[in-house]
N, C-alpha and C positions, 0 to 999 in steps of 0.2 A: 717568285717562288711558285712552283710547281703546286698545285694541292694532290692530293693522293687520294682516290677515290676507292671505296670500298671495293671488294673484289663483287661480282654479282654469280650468284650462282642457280642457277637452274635446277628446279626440285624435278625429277621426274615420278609423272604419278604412279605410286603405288597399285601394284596387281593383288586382286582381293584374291585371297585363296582359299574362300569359302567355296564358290564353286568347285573346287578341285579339290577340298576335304568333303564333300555333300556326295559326289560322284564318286569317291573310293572308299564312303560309307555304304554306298548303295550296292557298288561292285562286291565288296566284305559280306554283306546283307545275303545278296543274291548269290555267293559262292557258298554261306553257310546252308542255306537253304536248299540249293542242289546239292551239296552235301548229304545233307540228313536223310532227302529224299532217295539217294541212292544206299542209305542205309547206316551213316556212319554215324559214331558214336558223337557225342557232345565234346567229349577229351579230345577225340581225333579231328572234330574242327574245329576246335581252339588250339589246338596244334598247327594243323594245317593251313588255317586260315589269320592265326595271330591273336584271338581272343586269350584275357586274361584267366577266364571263370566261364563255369557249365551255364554259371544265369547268365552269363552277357552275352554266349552265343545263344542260349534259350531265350532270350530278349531280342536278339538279331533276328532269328526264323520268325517268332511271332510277330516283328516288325515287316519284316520281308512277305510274308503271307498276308497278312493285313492290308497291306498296298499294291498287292496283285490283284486283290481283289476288291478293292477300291477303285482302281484305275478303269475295268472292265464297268462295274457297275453302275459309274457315273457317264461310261459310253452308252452304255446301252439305254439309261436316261435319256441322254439326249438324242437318242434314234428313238426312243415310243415315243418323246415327246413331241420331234420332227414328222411321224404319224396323225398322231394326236391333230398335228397343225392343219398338216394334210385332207385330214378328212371334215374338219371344218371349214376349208376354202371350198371344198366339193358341197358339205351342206347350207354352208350359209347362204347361196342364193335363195335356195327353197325357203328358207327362212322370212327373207325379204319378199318373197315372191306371197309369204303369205299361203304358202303348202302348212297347212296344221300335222300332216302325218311326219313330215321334219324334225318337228320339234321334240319328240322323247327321243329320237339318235342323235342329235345335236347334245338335248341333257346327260345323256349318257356319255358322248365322249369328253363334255366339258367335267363332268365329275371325275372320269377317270383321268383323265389330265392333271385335275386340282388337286387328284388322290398322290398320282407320280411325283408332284414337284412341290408336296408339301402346303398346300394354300390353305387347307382345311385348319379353322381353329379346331384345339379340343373339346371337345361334348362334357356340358358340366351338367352334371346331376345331382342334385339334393338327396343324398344317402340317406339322411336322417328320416325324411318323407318318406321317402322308398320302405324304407323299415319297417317303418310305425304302420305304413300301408299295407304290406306284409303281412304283418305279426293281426293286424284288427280282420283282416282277409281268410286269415288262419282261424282266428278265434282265439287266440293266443291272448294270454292273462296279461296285465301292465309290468308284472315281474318278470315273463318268456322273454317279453319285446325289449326290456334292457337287457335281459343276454344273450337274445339274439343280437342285438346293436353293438353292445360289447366285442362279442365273436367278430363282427366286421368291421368294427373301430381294430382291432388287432390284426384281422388281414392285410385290411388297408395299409399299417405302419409295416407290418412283413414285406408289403408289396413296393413300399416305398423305400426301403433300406436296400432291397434288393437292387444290385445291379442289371440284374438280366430281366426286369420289369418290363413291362410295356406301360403301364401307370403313370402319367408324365405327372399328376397333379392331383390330388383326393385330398378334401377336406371332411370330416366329419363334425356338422356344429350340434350340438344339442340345446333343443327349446329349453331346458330347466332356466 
């Protein structure tokens, strides 16, 4: 008797079709966005262009904008940086060579280098010191210097809520 063997079948692999929804977001993106820039209304490129709502093509341009100019900016990083690299292949012999007048154009471009690409921790200061140093500097009474401390315990939480901040980190501790 014969046995009968399963039939075999061949899966062929699945095409991902993220790539090709990512690139006719971006195309959507970049049509809303030439759009507006030529002046059209929000209605009229969500019409045009297929959006449902005025926020989802207002969320499109602002997406679209956002990454134009992200794209530039992290080029242009890596050309100061490629600079940056530059002119310390040119000073570092004098370096070695033991030239002392080297050495502050070498620190200068290594700082600004470490400024470009982020390497710098943040600068942590003692606010409450600062204060108190302040307010006795002033001549300022022990009851001025809690409200001047106060007023800058309050900045600081302003400055920290806020998003358009530069404040990465503030703590205010008090000796009591």
């Amino acid at each position: 008797m014969a046995s009968v063997q399963p039939a075999t079948t061949t899966k062929r692999p699945r095409k991902s079709t993220t790539g090709a929804i990512n690139l006719a977001a971006a195309d959507k993106r970049r049509r809303a966005l030439e759009l507006r820039l030529a002046g059209a209304t929000l209605e009229q490129i969500a019409q045009q262009v297929g959006y449902k709502t005025r926020s989802g093509v207002s969320d499109a341009i602002k997406t679209a904008l956002r990454l134009s100019l992200q794209e530039p900016a992290e080029e242009l990083r890596a050309v100061e940086s490629a600079r940056y690299e530059q002119m310390l292949k040119v000073l570092w012999p004098r370096i070695l060579r033991g030239e002392l007048d080297a050495f502050p154009h070498v620190l200068r471009v290594m700082k600004q280098r470490a400024e470009l690409l982020g390497l710098n921790e943040p600068v942590r200061v003692n606010i409450q010191a600062l204060v108190m140093e302040i307010g006795r500097d002033a001549g300022m009474s022990s009851a001025e210097i809690r409200a001047l401390a106060d007023n800058v315990r309050g900045t600081l939480d302003d400055a920290r809520a806020s998003t358009a901040s530069d404040v990465i980190d503030a703590d205010f501790v008090t000796s009591d």
